[in-house]
Backbone as CSV, one residue per row, in Angstrom:
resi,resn,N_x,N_y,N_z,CA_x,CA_y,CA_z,C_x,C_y,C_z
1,UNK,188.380,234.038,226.476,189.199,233.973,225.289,189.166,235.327,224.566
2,UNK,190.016,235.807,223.897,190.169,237.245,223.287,189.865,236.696,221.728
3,UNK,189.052,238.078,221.423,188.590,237.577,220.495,189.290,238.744,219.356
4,UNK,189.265,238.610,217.951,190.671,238.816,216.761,189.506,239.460,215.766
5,UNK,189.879,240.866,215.469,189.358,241.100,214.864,190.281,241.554,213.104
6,UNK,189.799,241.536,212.575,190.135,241.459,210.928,190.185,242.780,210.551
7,UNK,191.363,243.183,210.319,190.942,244.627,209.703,191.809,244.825,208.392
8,UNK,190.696,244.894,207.120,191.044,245.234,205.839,190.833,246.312,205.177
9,UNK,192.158,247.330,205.404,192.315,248.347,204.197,193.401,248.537,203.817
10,UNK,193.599,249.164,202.565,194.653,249.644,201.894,195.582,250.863,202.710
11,UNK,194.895,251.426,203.138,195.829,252.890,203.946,196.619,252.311,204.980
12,UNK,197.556,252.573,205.398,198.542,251.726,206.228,198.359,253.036,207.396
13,UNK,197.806,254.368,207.116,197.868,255.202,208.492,196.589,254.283,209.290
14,UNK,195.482,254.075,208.358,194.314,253.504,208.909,194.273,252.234,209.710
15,UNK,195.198,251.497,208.728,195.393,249.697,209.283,196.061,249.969,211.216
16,UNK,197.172,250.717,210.713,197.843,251.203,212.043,197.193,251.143,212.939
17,UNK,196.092,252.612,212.774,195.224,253.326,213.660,194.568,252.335,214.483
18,UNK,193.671,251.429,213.641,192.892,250.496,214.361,193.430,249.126,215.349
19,UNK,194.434,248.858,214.155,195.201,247.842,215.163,195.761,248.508,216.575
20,UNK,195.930,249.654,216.611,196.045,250.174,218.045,195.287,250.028,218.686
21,UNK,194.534,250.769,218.016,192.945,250.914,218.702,192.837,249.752,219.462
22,UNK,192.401,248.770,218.395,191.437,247.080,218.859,192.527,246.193,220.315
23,UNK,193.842,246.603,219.841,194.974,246.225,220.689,195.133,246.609,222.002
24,UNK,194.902,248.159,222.424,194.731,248.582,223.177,193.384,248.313,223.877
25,UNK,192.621,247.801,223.623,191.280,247.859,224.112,190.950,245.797,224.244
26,UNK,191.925,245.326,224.142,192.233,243.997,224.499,191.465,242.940,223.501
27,UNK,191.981,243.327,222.398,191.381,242.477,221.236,192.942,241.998,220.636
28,UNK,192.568,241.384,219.429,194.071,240.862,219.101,193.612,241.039,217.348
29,UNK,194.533,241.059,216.806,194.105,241.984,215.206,194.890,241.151,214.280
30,UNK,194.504,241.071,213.088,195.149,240.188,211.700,195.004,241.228,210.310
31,UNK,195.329,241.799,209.813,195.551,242.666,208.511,195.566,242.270,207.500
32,UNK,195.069,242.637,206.345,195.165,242.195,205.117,194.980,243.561,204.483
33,UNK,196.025,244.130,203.387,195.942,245.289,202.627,195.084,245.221,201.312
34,UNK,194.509,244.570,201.006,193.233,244.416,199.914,192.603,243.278,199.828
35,UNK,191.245,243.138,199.412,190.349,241.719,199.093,190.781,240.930,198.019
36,UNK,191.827,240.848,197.807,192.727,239.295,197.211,193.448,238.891,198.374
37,UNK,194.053,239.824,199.115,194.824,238.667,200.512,194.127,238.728,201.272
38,UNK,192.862,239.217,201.703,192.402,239.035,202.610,191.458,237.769,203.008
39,UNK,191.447,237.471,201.694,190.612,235.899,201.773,191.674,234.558,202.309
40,UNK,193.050,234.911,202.223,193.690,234.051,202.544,194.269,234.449,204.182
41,UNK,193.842,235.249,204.589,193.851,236.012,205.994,193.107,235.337,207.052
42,UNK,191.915,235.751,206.054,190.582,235.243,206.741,190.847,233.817,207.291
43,UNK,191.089,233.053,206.279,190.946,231.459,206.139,192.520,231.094,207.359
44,UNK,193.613,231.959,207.561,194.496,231.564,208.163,194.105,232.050,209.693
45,UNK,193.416,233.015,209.851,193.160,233.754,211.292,191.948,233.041,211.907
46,UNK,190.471,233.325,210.720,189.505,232.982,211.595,188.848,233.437,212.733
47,UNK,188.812,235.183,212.074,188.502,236.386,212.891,187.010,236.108,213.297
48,UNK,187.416,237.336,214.647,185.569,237.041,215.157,184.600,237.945,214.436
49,UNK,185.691,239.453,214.182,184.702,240.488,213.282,185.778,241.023,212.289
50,UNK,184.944,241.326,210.867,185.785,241.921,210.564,185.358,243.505,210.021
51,UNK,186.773,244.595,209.762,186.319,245.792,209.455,186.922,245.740,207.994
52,UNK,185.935,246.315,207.245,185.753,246.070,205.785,186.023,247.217,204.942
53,UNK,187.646,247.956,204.277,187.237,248.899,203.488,186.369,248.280,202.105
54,UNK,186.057,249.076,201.181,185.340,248.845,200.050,186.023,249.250,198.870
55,UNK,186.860,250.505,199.119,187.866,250.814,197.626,188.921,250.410,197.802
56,UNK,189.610,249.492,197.211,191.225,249.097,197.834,191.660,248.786,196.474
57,UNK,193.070,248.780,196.134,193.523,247.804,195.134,193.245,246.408,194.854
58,UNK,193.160,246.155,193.439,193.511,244.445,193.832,192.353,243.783,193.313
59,UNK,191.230,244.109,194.731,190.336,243.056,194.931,189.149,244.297,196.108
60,UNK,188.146,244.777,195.612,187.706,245.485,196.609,186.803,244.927,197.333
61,UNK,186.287,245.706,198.406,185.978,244.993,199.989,184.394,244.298,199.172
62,UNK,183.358,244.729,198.313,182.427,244.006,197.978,182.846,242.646,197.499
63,UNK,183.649,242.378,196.295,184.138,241.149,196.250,184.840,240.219,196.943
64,UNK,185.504,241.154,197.973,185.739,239.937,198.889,184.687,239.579,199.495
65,UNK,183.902,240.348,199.951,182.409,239.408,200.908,181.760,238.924,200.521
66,UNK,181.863,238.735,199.292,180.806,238.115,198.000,181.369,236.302,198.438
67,UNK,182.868,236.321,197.944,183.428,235.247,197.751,183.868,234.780,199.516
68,UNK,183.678,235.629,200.677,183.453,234.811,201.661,182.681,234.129,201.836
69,UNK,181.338,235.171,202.154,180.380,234.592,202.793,178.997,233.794,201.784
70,UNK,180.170,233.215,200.392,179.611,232.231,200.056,180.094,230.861,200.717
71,UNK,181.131,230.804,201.623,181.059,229.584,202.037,180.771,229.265,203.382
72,UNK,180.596,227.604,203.710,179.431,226.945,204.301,179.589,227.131,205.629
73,UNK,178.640,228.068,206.558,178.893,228.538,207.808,179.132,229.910,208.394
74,UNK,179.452,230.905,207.311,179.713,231.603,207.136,179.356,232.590,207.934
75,UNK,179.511,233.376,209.173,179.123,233.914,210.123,179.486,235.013,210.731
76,UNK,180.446,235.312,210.323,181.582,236.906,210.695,180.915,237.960,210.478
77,UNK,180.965,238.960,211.229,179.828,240.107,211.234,181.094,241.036,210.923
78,UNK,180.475,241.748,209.745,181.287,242.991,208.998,181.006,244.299,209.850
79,UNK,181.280,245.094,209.921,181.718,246.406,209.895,182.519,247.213,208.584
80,UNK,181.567,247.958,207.745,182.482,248.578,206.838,183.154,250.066,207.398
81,UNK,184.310,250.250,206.754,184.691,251.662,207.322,185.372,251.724,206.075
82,UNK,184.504,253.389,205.358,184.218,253.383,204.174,184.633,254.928,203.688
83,UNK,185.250,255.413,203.260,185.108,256.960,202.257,184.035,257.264,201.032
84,UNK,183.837,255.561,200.778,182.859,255.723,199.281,181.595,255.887,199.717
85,UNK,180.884,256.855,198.861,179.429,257.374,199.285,178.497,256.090,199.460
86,UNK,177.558,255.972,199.516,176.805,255.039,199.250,176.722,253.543,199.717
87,UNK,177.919,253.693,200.938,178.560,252.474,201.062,176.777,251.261,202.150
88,UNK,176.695,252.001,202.593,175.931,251.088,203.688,174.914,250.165,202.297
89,UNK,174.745,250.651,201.285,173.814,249.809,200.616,174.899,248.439,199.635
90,UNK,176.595,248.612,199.797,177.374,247.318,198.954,177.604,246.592,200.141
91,UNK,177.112,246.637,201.173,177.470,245.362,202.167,176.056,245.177,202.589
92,UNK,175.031,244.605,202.291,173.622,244.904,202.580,173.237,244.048,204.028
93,UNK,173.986,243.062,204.468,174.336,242.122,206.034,175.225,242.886,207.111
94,UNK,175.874,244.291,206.424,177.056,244.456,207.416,176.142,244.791,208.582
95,UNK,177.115,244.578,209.632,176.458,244.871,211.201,176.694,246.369,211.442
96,UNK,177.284,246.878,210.605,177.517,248.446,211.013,178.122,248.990,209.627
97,UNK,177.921,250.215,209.630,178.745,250.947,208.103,179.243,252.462,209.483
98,UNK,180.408,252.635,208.965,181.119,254.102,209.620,181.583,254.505,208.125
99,UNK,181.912,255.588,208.014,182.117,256.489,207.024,183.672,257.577,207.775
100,UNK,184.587,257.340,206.776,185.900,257.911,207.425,186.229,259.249,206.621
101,UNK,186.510,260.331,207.727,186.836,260.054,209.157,186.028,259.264,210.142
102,UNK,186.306,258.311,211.202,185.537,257.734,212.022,185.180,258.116,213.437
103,UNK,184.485,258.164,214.123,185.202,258.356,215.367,185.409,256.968,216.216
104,UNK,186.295,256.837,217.033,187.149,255.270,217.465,186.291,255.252,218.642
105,UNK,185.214,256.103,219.095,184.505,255.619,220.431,183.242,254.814,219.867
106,UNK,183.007,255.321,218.797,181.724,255.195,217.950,182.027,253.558,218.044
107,UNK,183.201,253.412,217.181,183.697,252.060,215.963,183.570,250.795,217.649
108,UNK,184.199,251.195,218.563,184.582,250.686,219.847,183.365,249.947,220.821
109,UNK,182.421,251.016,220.525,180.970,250.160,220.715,180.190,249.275,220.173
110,UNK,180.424,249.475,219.393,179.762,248.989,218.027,180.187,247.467,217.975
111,UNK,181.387,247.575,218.266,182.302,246.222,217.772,182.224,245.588,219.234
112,UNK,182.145,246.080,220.534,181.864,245.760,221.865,180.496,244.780,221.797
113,UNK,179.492,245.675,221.108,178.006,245.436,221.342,177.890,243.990,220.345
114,UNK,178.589,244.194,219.414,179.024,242.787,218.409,179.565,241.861,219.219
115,UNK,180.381,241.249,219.640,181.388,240.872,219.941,181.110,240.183,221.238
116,UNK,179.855,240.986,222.005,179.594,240.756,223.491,178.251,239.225,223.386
């Protein structure tokens, strides 16, 4: 079964980028442009991982994981991919923090070694 990964940011070069990426590399992808739709993303897709910006409009990537993975079962392994300094310490569960620019061989393992 192919497994769907979640990718939430605001930059639409970035959202692009990855959905290629994950697409090309035989994953299947669901988008959400900030942490107010992405909770209703989440709940409609039912991703296996997701990649987490942290500064977005709206609703940023800490509050959305706040208000996920308060509910019952809750199991999706984050990946943040982040510009904001300091980031690996606002997701303190994520399975990985990258810092952008990224590199896509890096992000590709990472999410392999997850995923596998």
């Amino acid at each position: 079964m192919t497994k769907k990964i979640m990718i939430i940011d605001d930059d639409p070069a970035i959202t692009r980028y990855l959905d290629t990426l994950f697409k090309d590399n035989g994953y299947e992808t669901c988008i959400a442009a900030n942490g107010k739709d992405a909770v209703d993303v989440y709940k409609a897709h039912s991703p296996d991982l997701i990649t987490l910006d942290l500064e977005m409009p709206e609703e940023w990537g800490p509050r959305f994981f706040r208000k996920i993975s308060k509910a019952k079962g809750f199991d999706t392994p984050v990946i943040v991919i982040s510009g904001l300094s300091g980031m690996k310490y606002s997701i303190p569960k994520a399975a990985a923090t990258f810092g952008k620019p990224f590199d896509p061989k890096e992000i590709l393992t990472r999410v392999e070694e997850i995923l596998s």
